[in-house]
C-alpha atoms as one frame of an Amber mdcrd trajectory, in Angstrom:
protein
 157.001  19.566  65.905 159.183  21.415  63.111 159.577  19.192  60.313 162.170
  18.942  57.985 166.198  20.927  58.040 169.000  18.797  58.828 167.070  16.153
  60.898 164.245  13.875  60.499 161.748  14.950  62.441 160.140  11.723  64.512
 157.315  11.306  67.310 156.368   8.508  69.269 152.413   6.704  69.799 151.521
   6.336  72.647 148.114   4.033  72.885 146.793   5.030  76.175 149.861   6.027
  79.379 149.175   5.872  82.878 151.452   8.834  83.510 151.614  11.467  80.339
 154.701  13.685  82.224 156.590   9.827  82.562 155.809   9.302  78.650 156.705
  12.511  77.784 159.776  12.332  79.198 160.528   8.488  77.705 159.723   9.835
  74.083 162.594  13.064  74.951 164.770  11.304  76.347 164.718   9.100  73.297
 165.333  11.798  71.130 161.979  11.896  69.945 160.625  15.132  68.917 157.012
  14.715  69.638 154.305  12.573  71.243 151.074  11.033  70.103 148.434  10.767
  73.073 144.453   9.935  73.607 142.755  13.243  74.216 140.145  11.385  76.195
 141.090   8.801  79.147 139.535   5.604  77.818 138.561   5.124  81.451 136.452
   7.969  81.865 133.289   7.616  80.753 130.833   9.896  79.014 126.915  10.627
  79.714 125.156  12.383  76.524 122.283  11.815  78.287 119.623  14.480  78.357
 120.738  15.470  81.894 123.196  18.829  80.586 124.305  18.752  84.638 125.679
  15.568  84.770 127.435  16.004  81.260 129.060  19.455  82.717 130.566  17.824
  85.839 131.967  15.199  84.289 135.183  14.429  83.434 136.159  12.857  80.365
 140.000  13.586  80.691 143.101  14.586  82.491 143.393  18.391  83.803 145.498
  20.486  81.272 147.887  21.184  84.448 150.142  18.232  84.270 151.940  20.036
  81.442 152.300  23.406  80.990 150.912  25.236  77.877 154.046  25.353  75.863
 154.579  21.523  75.986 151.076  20.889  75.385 151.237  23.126  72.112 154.634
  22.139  70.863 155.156  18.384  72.052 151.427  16.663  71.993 150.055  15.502
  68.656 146.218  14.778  70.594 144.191  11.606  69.019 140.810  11.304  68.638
 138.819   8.353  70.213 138.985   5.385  67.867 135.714   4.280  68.473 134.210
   7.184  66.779 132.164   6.292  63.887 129.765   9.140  62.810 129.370   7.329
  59.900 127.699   4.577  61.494 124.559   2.921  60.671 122.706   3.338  63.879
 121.253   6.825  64.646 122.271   6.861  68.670 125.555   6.120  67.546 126.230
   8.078  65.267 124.723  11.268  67.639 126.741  10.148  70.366 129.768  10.176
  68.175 129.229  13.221  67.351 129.093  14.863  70.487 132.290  13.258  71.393
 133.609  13.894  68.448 133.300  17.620  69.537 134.424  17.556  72.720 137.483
  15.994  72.272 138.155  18.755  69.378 137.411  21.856  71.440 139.328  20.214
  74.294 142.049  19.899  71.954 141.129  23.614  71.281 141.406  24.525  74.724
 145.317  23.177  75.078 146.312  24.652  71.919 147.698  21.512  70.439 149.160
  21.912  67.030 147.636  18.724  65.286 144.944  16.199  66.363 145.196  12.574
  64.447 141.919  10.937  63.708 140.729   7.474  62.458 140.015   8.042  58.857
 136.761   5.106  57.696 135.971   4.289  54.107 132.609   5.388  54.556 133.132
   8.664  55.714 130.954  11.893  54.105 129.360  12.694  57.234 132.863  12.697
  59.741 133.905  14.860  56.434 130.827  17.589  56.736 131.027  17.489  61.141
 134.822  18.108  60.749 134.104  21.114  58.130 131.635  23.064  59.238 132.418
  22.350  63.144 135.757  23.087  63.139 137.730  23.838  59.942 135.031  26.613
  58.462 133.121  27.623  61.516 133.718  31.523  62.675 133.125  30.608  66.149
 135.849  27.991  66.035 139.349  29.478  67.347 141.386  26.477  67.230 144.698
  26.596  64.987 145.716  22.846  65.076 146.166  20.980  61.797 143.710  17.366
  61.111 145.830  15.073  60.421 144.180  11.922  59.404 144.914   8.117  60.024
 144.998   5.395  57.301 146.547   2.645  56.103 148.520   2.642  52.896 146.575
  -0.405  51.732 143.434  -1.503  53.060 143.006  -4.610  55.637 140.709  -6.297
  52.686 143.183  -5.187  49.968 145.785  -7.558  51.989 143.936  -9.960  53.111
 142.486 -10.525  48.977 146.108 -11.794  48.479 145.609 -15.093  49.765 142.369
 -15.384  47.408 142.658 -17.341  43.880 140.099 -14.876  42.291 140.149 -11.282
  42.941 138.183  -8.653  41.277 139.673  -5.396  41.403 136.247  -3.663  42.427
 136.493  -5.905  44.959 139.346  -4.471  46.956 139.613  -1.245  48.366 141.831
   1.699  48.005 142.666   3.803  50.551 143.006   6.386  48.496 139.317   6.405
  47.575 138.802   6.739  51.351 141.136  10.394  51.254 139.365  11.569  48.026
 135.817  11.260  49.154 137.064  12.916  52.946 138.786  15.889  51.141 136.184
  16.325  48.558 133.800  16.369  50.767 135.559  18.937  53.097 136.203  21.270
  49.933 139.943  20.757  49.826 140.205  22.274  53.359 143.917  23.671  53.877
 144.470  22.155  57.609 143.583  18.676  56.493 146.672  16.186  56.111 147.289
  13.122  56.315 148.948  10.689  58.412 149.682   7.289  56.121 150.473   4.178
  57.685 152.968   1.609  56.055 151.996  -1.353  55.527 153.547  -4.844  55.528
 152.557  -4.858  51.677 153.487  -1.643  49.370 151.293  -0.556  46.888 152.858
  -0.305  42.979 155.587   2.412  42.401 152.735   4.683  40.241 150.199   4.364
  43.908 153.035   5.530  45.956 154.014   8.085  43.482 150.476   9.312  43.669
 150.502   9.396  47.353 153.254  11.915  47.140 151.266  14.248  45.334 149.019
  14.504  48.419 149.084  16.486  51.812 151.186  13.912  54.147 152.144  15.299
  56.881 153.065  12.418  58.891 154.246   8.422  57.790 153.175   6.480  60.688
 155.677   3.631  61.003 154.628   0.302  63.027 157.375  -1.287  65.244 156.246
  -5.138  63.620 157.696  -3.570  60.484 161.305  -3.782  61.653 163.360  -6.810
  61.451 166.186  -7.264  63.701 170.121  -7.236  62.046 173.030  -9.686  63.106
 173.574  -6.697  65.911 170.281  -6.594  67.376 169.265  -3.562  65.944 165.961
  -2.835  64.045 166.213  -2.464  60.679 163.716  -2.208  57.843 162.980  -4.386
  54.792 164.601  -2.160  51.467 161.347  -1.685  49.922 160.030   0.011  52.878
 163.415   2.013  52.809 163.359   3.363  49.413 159.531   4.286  49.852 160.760
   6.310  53.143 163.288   8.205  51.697 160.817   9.193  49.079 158.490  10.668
  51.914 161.658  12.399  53.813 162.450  14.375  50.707 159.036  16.123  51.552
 159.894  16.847  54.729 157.271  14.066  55.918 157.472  13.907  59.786 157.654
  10.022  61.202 155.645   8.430  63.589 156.658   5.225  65.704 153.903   3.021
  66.692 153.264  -0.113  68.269 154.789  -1.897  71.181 158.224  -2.367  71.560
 160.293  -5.064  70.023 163.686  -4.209  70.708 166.031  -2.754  72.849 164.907
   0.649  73.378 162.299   3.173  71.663 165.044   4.988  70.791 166.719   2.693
  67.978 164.122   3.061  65.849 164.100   6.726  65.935 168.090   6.181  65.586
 167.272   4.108  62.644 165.078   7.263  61.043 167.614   8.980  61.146 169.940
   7.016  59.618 167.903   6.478  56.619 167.037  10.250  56.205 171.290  11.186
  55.998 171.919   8.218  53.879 168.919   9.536  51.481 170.184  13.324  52.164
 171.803  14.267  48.870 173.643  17.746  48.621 171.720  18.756  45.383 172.960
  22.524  44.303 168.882  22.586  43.408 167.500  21.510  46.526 169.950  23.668
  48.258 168.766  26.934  46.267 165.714  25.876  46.604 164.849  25.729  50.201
 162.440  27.492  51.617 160.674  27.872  48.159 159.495  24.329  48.218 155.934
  24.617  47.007 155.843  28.602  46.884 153.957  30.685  44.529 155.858  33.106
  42.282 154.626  35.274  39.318 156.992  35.534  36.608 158.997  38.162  35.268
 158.196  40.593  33.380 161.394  42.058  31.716 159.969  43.756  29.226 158.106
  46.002  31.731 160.093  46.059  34.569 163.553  46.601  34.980 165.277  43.521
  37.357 166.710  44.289  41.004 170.484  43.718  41.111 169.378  40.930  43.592
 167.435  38.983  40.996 170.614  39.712  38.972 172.689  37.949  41.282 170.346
  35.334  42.065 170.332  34.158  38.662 174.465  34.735  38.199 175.195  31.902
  40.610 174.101  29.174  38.108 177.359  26.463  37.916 175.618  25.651  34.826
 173.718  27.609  32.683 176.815  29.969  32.098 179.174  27.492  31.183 177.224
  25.684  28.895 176.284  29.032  27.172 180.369  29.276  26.831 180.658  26.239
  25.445 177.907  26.615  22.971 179.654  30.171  22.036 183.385  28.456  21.518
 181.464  26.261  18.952 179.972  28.886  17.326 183.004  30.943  16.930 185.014
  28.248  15.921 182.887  27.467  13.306 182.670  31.569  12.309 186.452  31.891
  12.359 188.858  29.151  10.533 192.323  28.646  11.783 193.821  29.897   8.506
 191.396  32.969   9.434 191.967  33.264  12.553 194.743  36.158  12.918 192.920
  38.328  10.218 189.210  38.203  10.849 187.443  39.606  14.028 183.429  38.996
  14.125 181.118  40.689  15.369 178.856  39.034  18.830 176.246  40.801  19.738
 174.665  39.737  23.620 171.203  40.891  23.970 169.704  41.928  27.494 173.476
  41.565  28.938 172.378  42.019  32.274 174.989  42.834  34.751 177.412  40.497
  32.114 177.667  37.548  32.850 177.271  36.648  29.008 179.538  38.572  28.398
 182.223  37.333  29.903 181.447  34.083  29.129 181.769  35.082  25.236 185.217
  36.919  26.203 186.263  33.821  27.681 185.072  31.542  24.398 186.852  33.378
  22.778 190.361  33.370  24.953 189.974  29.804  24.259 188.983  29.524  21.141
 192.134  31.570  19.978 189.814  34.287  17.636 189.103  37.402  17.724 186.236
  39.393  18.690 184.224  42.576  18.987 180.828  42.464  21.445 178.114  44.665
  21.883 176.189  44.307  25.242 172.820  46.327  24.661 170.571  46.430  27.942
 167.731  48.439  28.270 167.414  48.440  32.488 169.529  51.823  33.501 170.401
  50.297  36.339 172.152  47.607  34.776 174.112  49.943  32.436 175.897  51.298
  35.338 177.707  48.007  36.179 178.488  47.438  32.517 180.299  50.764  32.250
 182.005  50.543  34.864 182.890  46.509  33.762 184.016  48.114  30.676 186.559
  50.794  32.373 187.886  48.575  34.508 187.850  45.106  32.802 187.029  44.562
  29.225 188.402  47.983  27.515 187.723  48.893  23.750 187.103  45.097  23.074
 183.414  45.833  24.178 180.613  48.539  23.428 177.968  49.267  25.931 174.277
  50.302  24.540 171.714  51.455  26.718 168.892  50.731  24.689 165.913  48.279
  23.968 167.111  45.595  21.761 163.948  46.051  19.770 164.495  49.668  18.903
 168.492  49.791  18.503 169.822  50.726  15.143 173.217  48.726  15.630 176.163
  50.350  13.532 176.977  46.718  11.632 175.467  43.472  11.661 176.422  40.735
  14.155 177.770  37.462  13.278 176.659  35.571  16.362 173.677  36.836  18.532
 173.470  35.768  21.991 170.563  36.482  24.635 169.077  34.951  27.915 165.308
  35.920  27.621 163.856  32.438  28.307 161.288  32.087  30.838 160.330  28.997
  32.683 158.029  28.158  30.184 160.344  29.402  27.309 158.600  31.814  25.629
 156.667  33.245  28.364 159.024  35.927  29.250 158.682  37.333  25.454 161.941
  35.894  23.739 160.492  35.441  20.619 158.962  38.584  20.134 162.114  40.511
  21.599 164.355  38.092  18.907 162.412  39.036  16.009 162.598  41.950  16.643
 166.480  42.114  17.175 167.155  39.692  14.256 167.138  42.149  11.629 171.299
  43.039  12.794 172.050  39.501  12.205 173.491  38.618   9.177 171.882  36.553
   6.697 174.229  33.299   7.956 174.679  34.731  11.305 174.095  32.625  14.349
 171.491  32.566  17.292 172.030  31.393  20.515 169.858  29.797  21.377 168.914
  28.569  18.129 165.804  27.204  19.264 163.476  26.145  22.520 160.760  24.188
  23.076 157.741  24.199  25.785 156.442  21.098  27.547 152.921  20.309  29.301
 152.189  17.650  31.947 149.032  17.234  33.595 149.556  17.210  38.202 147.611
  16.602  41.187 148.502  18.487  44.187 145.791  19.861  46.885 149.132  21.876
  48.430 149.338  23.410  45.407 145.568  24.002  44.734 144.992  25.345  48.362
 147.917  28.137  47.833 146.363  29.304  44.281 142.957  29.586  45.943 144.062
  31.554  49.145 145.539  33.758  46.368 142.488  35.221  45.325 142.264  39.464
  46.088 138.717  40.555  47.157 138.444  43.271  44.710 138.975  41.105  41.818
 136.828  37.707  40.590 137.065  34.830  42.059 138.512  32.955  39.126 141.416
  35.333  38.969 144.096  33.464  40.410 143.231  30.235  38.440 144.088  32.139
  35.238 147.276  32.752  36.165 150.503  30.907  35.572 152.912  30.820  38.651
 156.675  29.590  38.801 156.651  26.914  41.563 159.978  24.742  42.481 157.577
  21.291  42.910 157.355  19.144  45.757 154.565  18.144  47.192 152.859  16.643
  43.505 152.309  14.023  41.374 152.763  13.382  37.363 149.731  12.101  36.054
 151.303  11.449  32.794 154.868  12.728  30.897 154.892  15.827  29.742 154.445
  16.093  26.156 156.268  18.781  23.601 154.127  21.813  23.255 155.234  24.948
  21.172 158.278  25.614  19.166 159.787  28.484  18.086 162.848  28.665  16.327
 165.925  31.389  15.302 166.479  33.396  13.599 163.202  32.962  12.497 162.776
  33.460   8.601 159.044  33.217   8.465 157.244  36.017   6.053 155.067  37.252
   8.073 155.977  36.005  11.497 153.397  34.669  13.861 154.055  33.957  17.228
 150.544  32.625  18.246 149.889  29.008  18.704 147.395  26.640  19.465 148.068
  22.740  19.929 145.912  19.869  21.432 147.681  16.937  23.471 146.165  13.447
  25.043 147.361  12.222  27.715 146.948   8.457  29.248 146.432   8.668  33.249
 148.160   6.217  34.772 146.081   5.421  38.005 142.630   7.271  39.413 143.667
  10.677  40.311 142.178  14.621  40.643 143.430  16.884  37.999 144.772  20.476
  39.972 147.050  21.407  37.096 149.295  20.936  34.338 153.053  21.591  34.759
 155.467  23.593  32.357 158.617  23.245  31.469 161.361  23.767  28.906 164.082
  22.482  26.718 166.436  24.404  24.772 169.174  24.396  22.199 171.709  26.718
  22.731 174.091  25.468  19.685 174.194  21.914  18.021 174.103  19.946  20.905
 174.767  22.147  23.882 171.398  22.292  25.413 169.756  23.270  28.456 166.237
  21.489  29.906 164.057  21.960  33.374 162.294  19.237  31.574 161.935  16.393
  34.207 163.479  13.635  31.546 165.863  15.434  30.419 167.140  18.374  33.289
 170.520  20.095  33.080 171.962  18.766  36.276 172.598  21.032  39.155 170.638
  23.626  37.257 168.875  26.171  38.971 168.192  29.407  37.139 164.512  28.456
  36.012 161.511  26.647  38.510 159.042  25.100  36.300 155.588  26.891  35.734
 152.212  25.931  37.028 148.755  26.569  34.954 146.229  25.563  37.561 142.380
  24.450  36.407 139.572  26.408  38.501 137.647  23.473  39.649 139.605  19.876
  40.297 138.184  16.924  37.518 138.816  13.289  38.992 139.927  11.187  36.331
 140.139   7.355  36.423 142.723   4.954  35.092 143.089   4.764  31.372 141.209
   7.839  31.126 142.214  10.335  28.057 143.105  13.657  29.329 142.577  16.003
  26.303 143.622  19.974  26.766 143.321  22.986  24.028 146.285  25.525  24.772
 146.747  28.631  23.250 149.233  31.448  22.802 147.357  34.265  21.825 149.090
  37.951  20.623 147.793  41.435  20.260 149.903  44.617  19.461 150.221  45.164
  23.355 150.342  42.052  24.951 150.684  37.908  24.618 149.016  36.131  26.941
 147.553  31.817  27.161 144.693  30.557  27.527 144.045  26.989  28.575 140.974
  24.189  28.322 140.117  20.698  29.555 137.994  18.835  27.374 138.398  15.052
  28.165 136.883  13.836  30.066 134.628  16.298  30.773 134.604  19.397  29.406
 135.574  22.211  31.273 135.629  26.141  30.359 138.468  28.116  29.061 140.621
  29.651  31.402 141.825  33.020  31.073 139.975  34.349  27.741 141.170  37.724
  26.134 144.095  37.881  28.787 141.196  38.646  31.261 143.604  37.796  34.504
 146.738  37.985  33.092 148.839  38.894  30.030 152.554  39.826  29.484 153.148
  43.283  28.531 155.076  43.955  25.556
């Protein structure tokens, strides 16, 4: 059942085997890494009579001996009866469903299967509350297996309105009304997931897109799908590729179903994983990346806390934040230094929070090419870091660079520096306190000196994610409120989400900044146009920055410094999801709010429906300064 690594991870439906060992072994031997199988025998009936005897001694299934427990918890995905309909309109039925309903799940229970897959209706509230407080929220419930639920990608009536002349679109369905209701309902329950069959028809590139913002754990894949190719092998039509290879970047496990149409069961799992190498792209992001897919991570806090020399070296492995610094440093200094100038005048660069160096080098290096000459001053306040500078100094750069162990913010520097150079951004740009640490440091820049960066902007986008919503709720502490850890900002590397609009420009702040007197609080109001119905979790942060004239670098999604890594974009989460409808105007108030001790932001939906502000007076969390 592990999804994801080097490997697609694929599982084969069965509808209803005579022998489960014999099908077992069929799906493994077909390189198949798990199994879909009826929890109940279809031939066994049920009594829910009032006679609790004849209930107990009957059997509604096989005995749990034919495998043993590790297969059973590691190879069987178990399915739930599809005639279960305890949203149906007659009462008997809907009682009898039920108690079948929980049978099958505390048999499922009972083998320790990791996920059951079950029939998901568009009428649905009650299956929703049963599945809830039965098995997903009840103490007395011990089962650890995942729901994964079963439903088309669009809707039998959606396809079948095709061959109408006239179609309203209230008249067809969307499936994705069907999840909303079910997970709404449920209360955004962590082990429900879906399983989202393809369709002959795809939806619109904005539906799918919005699909990928949701909890798929499984694409179910029907064998009538697959053509056949001059060899006889099975191949899909491209459209159905392309939306595949979208899923398989999430780590979506595949499941076969249907009967077979050619050769062997095994081609089409061959054919999975064909498509997931030929979609497989070694991006240096994705490869940093793994493991943090989706993960929670407070931000730094520089100012306060001195880094590890692992988060150093973490950050020193960008190919391209580094280089483009260099290059935006050889501009500068070309620009400082003419060529008639250039065997007489040395100029003074100044890096700011140096780190372990790596700016530093990069400026020596700018220079070597540039043909000037220069003095630098690497002032870092960690202690920690000032070892490896020293001893970078001894060994490496010599007289041609001072080390000072001291804030930025407090240093009285012995001359003024032509170019200043610093790395304080934060994944939102200011949020790690660059613009109050570069005031403060401007005042030993010279009246025409330069900054780098010059300037940086923030950028907002409105998400849906119920991955991401589930890990900021299960982040709450006991001791503190329970809207805590909704007031926070985290730094997330995205997956598992959806853009509900572009992001739009937010705050700027530029240097060196000649403001009298400076302010570093702001408050702006964006709109944005949602492209199709959707729940609001979020709003996503990013950054764009210029480091000189145009060298920039940009986590922005339109505009991202390829094979960039150094900065994961930032997540401000709302407390309490707002579904929003197509066309709908999203309106948010955002603030950056400063004291003498701390900044901190504060965030508030309005449209369409108002919403209270989150994080007031730095409440849940600020940034020291």
């Amino acid at each position: 059942m592990a999804a994801g690594g080097k490997r697609v991870s694929c599982g084969l439906d069965f509808v209803s085997p005579s022998d489960i060992t014999n099908a077992l072994q069929i799906a493994t031997e077909a390189k198949y890494d798990f199994a879909a199988m009826p929890i109940a025998h279809p031939r066994h009936k049920r009594d829910f009579s009032g006679n609790s005897q004849a209930r107990r001694l009957t059997a509604f299934t096989r005995a749990d001996l034919i495998l043993n427990s590790s297969d059973w918890s590691t190879l069987i995905v178990g399915k739930i009866s599809p005639h279960i309909d305890l949203d149906h309109e007659d009462r008997l039925l809907r009682q009898e469903s039920e108690n079948m309903l929980e049978q099958e799940l505390s048999f499922a229970g009972h083998l320790g299967l990791p996920a059951v897959l079950a029939p998901l209706r568009k009428n649905n509230t009650n299956f929703a509350r049963v599945l809830h407080n039965k098995v997903l929220v009840s103490p007395s419930n011990q089962a650890r297996y995942h729901v994964w639920l079963h439903l088309p990608m669009i809707s039998p009536k959606t396809e079948s309105s095709q061959f109408e002349r006239e179609v309203k679109e209230e008249d067809t369905d969307d499936t994705w009304h069907w999840w909303n209701n079910f997970r709404s309902t449920a209360n955004f329950e962590k082990k429900l997931s879906l399983a989202l069959e393809l369709t002959a028809d795809l939806p619109d590139s904005v539906d799918i897109d919005r699909w990928l913002g949701e909890p798929i754990k499984c694409l179910v894949v029907p064998t009538h799908l697959f053509m056949t190719n001059k060899k006889g092998f099975p191949v899909l039509p491209k459209s159905h590729q392309v939306a595949i290879r979208q899923f398989l970047r999430q780590k979506t496990q595949i499941l076969i179903t249907g009967t077979q149409r050619h050769q062997h069961y095994k081609h089409y799992q061959q054919y999975m994983e064909h498509l997931w190498q030929v979609g497989y792209e070694a991006d240096p992001v994705m490869q940093f990346a793994q493991g943090y897919e989706d993960f929670l991570q407070f931000p730094l806090q520089p100012l306060m806390d001195n880094l590890e020399s692992q988060t150093y070296e973490v950050f020193e492995k960008d190919p391209v934040k580094y280089t483009e610094y260099q290059r935006a440093m050889y501009l500068a200094i070309l620009d400082k230094v003419s060529l008639e100038d250039k065997d007489s005048k040395i100029i003074t660069l100044m890096v700011v929070g140096a780190g372990r160096g790596p700016l530093v080098r990069a400026a020596l290096a700018a220079a070597e090419k540039a043909d000037r000459k220069i003095r630098v001053y690497a002032v870092e306040k960690n202690p920690n870091a000032i070892v490896t500078l020293q001893c970078l100094a001894e060994e490496e750069w010599g007289d041609q660079v001072t080390i000072v162990s001291c804030d930025m913010r407090d240093w009285d520097a012995p001359e003024k520096a032509d170019i200043l150079v610093s790395e304080l951004l934060g994944s939102f740009g200011d949020n790690e306190l660059s613009p109050e640490c570069l005031d403060g440091a401007q005042k030993f820049l010279k009246d025409d000196g330069i900054s780098i960066p010059s300037s940086y902007t923030s950028f907002l986008g409105p998400i849906q994610s119920s991955k991401l919503y589930n890990e900021v709720r299960s982040c709450r502490e006991r001791d503190k409120p329970y809207y805590t850890s909704f007031e926070m900002s985290y730094v997330v590397h995205f997956r598992n989400r959806t853009e509900l609009a572009e992001p739009q420009a937010l705050f700027t702040f530029t240097h060196p900044n000649r403001e009298t007197p400076i302010d570093n609080r702001r408050y702006e109001v964006r709109n944005f146009p949602i492209k199709c119905d959707s729940v609001l979790h979020g709003f996503a942060g990013y950054f764009e920055t210029v480091l000189y004239k145009d060298v920039m670098l940009s986590i922005n999604p339109a505009t991202h410094s390829p094979g960039m890594f150094s900065w994961f974009p930032v997540l401000f989460p709302v407390q309490n999801p707002i579904n929003l409808k197509k066309g709908d105007n999203l309106e948010i108030h955002f603030w950056r709010c400063v004291n003498r001790t701390h900044v901190w932001y504060e965030w508030c939906v309005t449209k369409p429906l108002a919403g209270a502000i989150h994080n007031p007076l730095g409440r849940s969390h600020n940034i020291g300064l």
